[in-house]
C-alpha positions as CSV (number, residue, x, y, z in Angstrom):
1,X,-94.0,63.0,17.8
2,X,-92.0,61.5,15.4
3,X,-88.2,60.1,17.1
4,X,-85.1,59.7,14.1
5,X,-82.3,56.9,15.6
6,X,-79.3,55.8,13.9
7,X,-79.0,52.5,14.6
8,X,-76.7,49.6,14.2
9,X,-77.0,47.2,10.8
10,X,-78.4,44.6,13.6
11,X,-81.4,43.9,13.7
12,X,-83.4,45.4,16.5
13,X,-87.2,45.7,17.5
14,X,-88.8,48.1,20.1
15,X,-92.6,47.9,22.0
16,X,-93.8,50.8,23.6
17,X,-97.2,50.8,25.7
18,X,-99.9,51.7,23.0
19,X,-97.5,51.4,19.9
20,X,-97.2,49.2,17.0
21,X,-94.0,46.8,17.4
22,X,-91.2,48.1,14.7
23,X,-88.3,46.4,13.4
24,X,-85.9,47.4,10.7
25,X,-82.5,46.4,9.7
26,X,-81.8,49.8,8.2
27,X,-79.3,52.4,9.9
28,X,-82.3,55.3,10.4
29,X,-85.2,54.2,12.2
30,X,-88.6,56.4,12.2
31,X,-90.7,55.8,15.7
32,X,-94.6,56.8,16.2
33,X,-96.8,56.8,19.1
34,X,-99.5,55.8,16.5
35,X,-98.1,54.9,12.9
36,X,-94.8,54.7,11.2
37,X,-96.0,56.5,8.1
38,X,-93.2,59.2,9.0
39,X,-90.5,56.8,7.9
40,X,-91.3,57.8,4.2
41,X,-89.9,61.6,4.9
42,X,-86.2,60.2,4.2
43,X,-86.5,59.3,0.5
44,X,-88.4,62.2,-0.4
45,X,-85.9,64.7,1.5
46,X,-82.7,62.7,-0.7
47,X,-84.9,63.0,-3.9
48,X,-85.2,66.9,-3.2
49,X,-81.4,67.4,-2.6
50,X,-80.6,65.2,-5.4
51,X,-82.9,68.3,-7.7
52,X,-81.0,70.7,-6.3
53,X,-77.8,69.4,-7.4
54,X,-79.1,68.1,-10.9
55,X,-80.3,71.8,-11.6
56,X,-77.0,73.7,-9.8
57,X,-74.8,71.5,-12.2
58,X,-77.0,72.7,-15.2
59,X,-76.8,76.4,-14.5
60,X,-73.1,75.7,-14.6
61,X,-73.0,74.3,-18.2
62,X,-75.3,76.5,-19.7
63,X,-73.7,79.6,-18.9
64,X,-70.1,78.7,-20.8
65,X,-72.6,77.5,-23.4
66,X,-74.1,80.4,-24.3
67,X,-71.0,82.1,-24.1
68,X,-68.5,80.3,-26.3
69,X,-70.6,81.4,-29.6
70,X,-69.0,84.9,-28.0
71,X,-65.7,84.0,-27.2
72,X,-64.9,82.2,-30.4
73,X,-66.1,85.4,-32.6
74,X,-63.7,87.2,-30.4
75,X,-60.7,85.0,-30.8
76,X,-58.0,87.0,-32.9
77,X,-57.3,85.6,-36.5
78,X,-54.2,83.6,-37.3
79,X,-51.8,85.7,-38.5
80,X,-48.7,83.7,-41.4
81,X,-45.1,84.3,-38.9
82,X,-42.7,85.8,-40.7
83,X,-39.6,83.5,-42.0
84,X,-38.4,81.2,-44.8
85,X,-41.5,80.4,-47.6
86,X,-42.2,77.9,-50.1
87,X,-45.1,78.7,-52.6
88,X,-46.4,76.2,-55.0
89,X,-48.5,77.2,-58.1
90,X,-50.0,74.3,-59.7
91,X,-52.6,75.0,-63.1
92,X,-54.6,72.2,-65.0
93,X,-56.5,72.9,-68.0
94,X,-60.1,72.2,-68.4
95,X,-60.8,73.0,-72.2
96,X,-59.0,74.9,-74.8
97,X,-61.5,76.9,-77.0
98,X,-64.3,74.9,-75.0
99,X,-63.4,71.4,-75.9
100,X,-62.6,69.4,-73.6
101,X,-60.8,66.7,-75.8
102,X,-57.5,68.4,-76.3
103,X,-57.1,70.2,-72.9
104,X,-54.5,66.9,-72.2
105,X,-52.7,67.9,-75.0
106,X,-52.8,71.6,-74.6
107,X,-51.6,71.4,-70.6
108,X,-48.1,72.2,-72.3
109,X,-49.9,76.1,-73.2
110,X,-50.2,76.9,-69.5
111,X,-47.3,75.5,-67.7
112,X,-47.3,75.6,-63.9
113,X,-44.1,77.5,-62.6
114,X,-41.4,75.8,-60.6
115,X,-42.1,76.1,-56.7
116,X,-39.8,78.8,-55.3
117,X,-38.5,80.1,-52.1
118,X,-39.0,83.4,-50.2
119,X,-38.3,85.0,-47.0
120,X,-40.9,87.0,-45.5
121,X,-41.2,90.0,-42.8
122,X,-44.0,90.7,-41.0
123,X,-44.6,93.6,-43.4
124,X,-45.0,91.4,-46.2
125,X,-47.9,89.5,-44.5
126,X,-50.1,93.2,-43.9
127,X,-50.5,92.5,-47.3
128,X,-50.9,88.7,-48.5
129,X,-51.8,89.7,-51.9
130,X,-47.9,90.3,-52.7
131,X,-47.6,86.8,-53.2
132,X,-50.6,85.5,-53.4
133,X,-50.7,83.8,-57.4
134,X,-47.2,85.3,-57.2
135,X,-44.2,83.8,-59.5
136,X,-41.3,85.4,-61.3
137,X,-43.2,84.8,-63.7
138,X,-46.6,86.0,-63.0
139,X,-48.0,89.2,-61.9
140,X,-52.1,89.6,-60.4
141,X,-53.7,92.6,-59.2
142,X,-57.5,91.6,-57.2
143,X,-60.4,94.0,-57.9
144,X,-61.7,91.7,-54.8
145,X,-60.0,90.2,-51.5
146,X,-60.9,89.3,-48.4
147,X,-59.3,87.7,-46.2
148,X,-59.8,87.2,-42.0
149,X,-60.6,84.7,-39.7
150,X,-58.8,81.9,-41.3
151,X,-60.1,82.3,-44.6
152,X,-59.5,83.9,-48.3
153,X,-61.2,85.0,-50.5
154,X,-60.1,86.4,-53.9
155,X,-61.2,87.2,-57.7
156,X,-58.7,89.4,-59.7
157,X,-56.5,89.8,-63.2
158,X,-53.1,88.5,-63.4
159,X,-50.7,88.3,-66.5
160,X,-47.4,86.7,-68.2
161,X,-45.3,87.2,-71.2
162,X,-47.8,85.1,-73.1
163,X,-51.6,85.8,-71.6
164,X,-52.3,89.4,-70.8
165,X,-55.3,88.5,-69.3
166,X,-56.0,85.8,-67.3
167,X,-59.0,86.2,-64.7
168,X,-58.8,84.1,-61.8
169,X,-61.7,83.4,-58.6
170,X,-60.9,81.7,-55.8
171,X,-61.4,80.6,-51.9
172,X,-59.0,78.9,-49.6
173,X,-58.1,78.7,-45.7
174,X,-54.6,80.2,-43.8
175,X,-53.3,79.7,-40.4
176,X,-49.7,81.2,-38.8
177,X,-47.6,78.2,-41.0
178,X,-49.6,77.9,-44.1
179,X,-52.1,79.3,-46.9
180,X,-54.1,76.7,-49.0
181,X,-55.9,78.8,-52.3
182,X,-58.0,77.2,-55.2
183,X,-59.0,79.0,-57.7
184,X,-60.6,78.8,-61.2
185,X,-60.1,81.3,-64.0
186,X,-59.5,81.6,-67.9
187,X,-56.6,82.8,-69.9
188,X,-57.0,83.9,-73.3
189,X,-54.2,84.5,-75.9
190,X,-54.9,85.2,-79.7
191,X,-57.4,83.2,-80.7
192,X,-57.0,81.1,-78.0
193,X,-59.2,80.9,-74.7
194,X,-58.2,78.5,-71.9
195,X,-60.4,77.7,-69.3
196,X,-58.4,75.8,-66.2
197,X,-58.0,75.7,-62.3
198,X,-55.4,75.5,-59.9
199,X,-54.2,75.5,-56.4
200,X,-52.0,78.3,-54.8
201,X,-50.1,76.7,-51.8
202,X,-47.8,78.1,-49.6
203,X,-46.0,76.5,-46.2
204,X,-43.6,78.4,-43.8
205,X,-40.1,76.6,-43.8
206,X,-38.4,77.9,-40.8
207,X,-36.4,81.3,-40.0
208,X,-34.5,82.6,-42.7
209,X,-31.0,82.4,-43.2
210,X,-28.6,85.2,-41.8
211,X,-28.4,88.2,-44.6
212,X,-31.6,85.8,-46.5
213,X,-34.1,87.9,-48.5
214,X,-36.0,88.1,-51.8
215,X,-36.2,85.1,-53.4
């Protein structure tokens, strides 16, 4: 029969008729008629509770970790707010007629239109692609948009007084205060054919004046 006493740290010794002399320093103290083998139990018992914890704390993190691929594909898309707008079209040109050489030079044949100002509702934003590439200036209609979860995507036509046809592709990210767009495209006029790229940039101001709309 095996006896469990919590001792004192002091040191202490006990004899027993027919028993092996024990003395220990430690708090928990194993006794044996025949053998203090039993002592051992104790280190083995902490190493199985110590398992148990180690594999109840991993159940918990693995089960928000297989969630959260869940959660974030069902987190709702930023939507722009409605407000007070400022949209920046910015063009570069590439080559004129494909060279390169003169597209410096040329940057002049496709000027980038002055940022403007716009108040938005929160009708205009069911449909981004109403200023989107928008200027006085410049009109584009997109044979292809997407846009949803953050990100745009777009290919389309848009025209001026001077190109009739300028085809435009491009990709960009959005969030409630903000659209970021580059896009590539060519614009042809005569016998001219300019190949360039640009960036489409929009940030969201603040509310809009009392009686504010249009541009």
């Amino acid at each position: 029969m095996v006896t469990w006493r919590h001792q004192a740290r002091t040191r202490r010794c006990s004899r027993r008729a027919g028993a092996m002399r024990i003395c220990s320093n430690s708090r928990l103290q194993a006794i044996d008629d025949g053998t203090a083998a039993a002592a051992t139990r104790g280190p083995d018992t902490a190493g199985d509770h110590a398992g148990s914890r180690v594999r109840i704390i991993m159940r918990r993190i693995t089960k928000p970790l297989v969630l959260l691929p869940i959660l974030l594909a069902a987190a709702p898309a930023p939507v722009p707010l409605p407000g007070l707008w400022e949209h920046t079209v910015v063009y570069v040109v590439d080559e004129v007629n494909g060279s390169a050489l003169i597209a410096d030079q040329a940057q002049s044949m496709l000027p980038s239109p002055p940022p403007y100002r716009m108040c938005h509702t929160a009708s205009d934003f069911a449909d981004p692609r109403s200023f989107l590439l928008a200027s006085k200036a410049v009109q584009c209609r997109f044979s292809r948009y997407e846009m949803a979860s953050g990100t745009v995507t777009a290919a389309g036509e848009c025209k001026d007084s001077r190109y009739p046809a300028l085809r435009v592709d491009g990709s960009g990210r959005y969030d409630a205060n903000g659209y970021d767009f580059n896009f590539s495209g060519q614009a042809q006029s005569a016998e001219v054919m300019i190949n360039f790229r640009g960036r489409d940039s929009g940030r969201r101001i603040g509310s809009c004046p009392a009686g504010g709309a249009g541009r």
